[in-house]
N, C-alpha and C positions, 0 to 999 in steps of 0.2 A: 703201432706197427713197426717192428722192424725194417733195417734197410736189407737185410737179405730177402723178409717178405715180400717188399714192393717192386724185387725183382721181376723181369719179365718171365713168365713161365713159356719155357720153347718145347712145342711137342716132339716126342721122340723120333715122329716120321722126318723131323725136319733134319738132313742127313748132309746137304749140301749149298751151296749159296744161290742157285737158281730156286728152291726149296725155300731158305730163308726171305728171299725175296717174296716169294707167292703168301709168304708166312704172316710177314709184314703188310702187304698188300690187301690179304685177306681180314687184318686186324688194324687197319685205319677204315675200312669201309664200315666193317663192324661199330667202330665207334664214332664216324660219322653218321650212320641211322642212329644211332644210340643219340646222339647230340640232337638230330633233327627232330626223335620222338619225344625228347625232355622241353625244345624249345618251341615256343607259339610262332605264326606265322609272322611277318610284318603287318602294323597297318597301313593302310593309304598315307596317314600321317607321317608317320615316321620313314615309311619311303620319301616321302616328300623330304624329310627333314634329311637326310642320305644326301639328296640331290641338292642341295643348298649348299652342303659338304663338298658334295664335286665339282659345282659350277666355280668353286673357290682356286680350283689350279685347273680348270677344265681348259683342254688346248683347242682353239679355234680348228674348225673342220673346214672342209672348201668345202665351194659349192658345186654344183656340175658346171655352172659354165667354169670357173676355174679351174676346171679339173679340166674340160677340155682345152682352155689356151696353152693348159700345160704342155701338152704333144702328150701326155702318158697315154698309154693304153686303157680302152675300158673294160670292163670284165667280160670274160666273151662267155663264160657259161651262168645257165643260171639253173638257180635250183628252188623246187618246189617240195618241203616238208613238213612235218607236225610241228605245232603248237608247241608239242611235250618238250619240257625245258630238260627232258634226258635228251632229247634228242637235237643237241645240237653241232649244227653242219661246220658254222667256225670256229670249232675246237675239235669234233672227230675225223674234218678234213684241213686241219690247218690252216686257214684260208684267213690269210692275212686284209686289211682292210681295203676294199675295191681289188681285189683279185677275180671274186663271185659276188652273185647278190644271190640270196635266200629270199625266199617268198616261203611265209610259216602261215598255217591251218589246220583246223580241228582234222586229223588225220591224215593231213597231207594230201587231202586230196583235190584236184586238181580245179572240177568243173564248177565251183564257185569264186575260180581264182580268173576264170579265163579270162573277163575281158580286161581285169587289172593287169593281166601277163603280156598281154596286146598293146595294152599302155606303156608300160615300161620297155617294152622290146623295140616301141618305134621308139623310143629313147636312144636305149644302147645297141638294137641290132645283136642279137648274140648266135652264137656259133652251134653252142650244144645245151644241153636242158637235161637233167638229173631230176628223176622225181624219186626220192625217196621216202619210204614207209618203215615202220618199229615194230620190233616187237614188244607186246604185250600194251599194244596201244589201248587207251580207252574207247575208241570205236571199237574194240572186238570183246569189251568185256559190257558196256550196255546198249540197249538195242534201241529200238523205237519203240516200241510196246512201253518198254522202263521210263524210255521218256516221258513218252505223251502222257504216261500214267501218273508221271508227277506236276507237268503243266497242267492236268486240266482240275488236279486238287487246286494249284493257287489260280484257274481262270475256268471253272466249269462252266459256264456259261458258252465256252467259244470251244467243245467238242469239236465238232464239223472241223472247221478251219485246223483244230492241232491235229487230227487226221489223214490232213492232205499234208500238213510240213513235212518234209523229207528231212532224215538225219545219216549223218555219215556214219551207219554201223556197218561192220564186217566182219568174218572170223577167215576169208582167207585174205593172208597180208599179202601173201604174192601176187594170187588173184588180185586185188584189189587194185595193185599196180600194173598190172595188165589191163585191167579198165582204162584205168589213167593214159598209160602209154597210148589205148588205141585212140578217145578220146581226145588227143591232142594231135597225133598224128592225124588224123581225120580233120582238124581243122583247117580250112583252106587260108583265115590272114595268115598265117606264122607262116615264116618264110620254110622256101622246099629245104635250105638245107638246116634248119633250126628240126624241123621236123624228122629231118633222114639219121639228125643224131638228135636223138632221143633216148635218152636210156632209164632203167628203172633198177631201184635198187631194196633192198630189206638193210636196213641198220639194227645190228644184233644188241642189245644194251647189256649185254652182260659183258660179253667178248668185246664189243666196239667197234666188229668188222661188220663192212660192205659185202653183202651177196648179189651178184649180177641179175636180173631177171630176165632172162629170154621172152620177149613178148611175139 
C-alpha cells in the first residue's frame, strides 16, 4: 500500500472545522466498537492481574474519619444510577473525587437501594439527591417474562418462587424516574429537605446530556 493510499479519506461534506471535528469524532467511535468487537472481554484473572499492576504506585486513600478531621466538606449531593458502565456520573458530570457519591443499580432504580441510601445519608447528611436513568437501558429491552423464562431452564424445579421475583423492567425511562422520584419523596427517614430536592433526570448516551424530569 502506498502512502497516498493510507491517507485519511475526508468526505466531501466535511466543508469546515466544526465538520472536521464531528468527522474525527465520529471516526474514533467507529473504531473504538471496531476494537471492542475484535477483542474478548477480560477475565477475572487477568483483572486481577491489572490490579497487582496498580496497587504497585497506588496512592493511599483516607478514610472518612480522616477526611472528616480534615475540616473539608463532604459531598452534599448524592446520586442514584445504572449499573451500565455507559452510564457513568464521574465522567458525564465531572465530579471530582468526594465531591458526590453515586449509588449504581440494575437500572437505577431506587427501591432496592433504600435502606443502603438511609445508611450512608446518616453518614453524610446530604442536601439533594439526583436519580438518574439511560437511555437504551437493559431494563427496557428485557422484560420479566425473558427472564424468568431463562431461570427456570437452569432451576425448573423452583417455577412458583421465580414467578413472584420482581425485575427492574421498563420501557418508559421517564416514567420510571417518576416512580423513583415519588418513591423516595414519599419516604419519611430521609430528611424533609433531602426529599424537597430531589430531582430526576434521563442521561442521553449518545449526546451525553441531562434532561430534567418534572415529576
Amino acid at each position: 500500500m502506498t502512502r497516498s493510499q493510507q491517507r485519511l479519506s475526508i468526505p466531501s461534506e466535511v466543508k469546515s472545522i466544526p465538520d472536521y471535528r464531528q468527522f474525527l469524532s465520529t471516526l474514533r467511535t467507529k473504531v473504538n466498537l471496531h476494537l471492542q468487537s475484535t477483542m474478548s472481554a477480560p477475565t477475572l484473572a487477568e483483572l486481577l492481574e491489572r490490579n497487582r499492576a496498580h496497587a504497585v504506585s497506588h496512592t493511599p486513600l483516607p478514610t472518612v474519619a480522616e477526611m472528616g478531621a480534615s475540616g473539608a466538606p463532604g459531598p452534599r449531593v448524592l446520586i442514584v444510577t445504572c449499573a451500565d458502565p455507559r452510564c457513568e456520573p464521574y465522567q458525564f458530570m465531572k465530579i471530582e473525587p468526594f465531591e458526590a457519591i453515586a449509588i449504581r443499580s440494575i437500572g437505577g432504580r431506587i427501591e432496592p437501594q433504600i435502606n443502603g441510601l438511609l445508611a450512608v445519608d446518616t453518614l453524610f447528611n446530604f442536601q439533594e439527591l439526583a436519580i438518574i436513568h439511560h437511555t437504551n437501558c437493559g431494563c427496557t429491552i428485557f422484560t420479566k417474562e425473558s427472564v424468568s423464562a431463562v431461570l427456570k431452564e437452569r432451576a425448573p424445579g423452583n417455577a412458583k418462587q421465580i414467578d413472584a421475583m420482581p425485575f427492574p423492567d421498563f420501557t418508559d425511562i421517564a416514567g420510571s424516574v417518576r416512580h423513583d422520584l415519588a418513591i423516595f419523596r414519599a419516604n419519611p427517614y430521609f430528611s424533609k429537605q433531602l426529599r424537597e430536592n430531589a430531582h430526576g433526570f434521563v442521561f442521553d448516551i449518545k449526546t451525553g446530556e441531562l434532561t430534567n424530569v418534572e415529576a
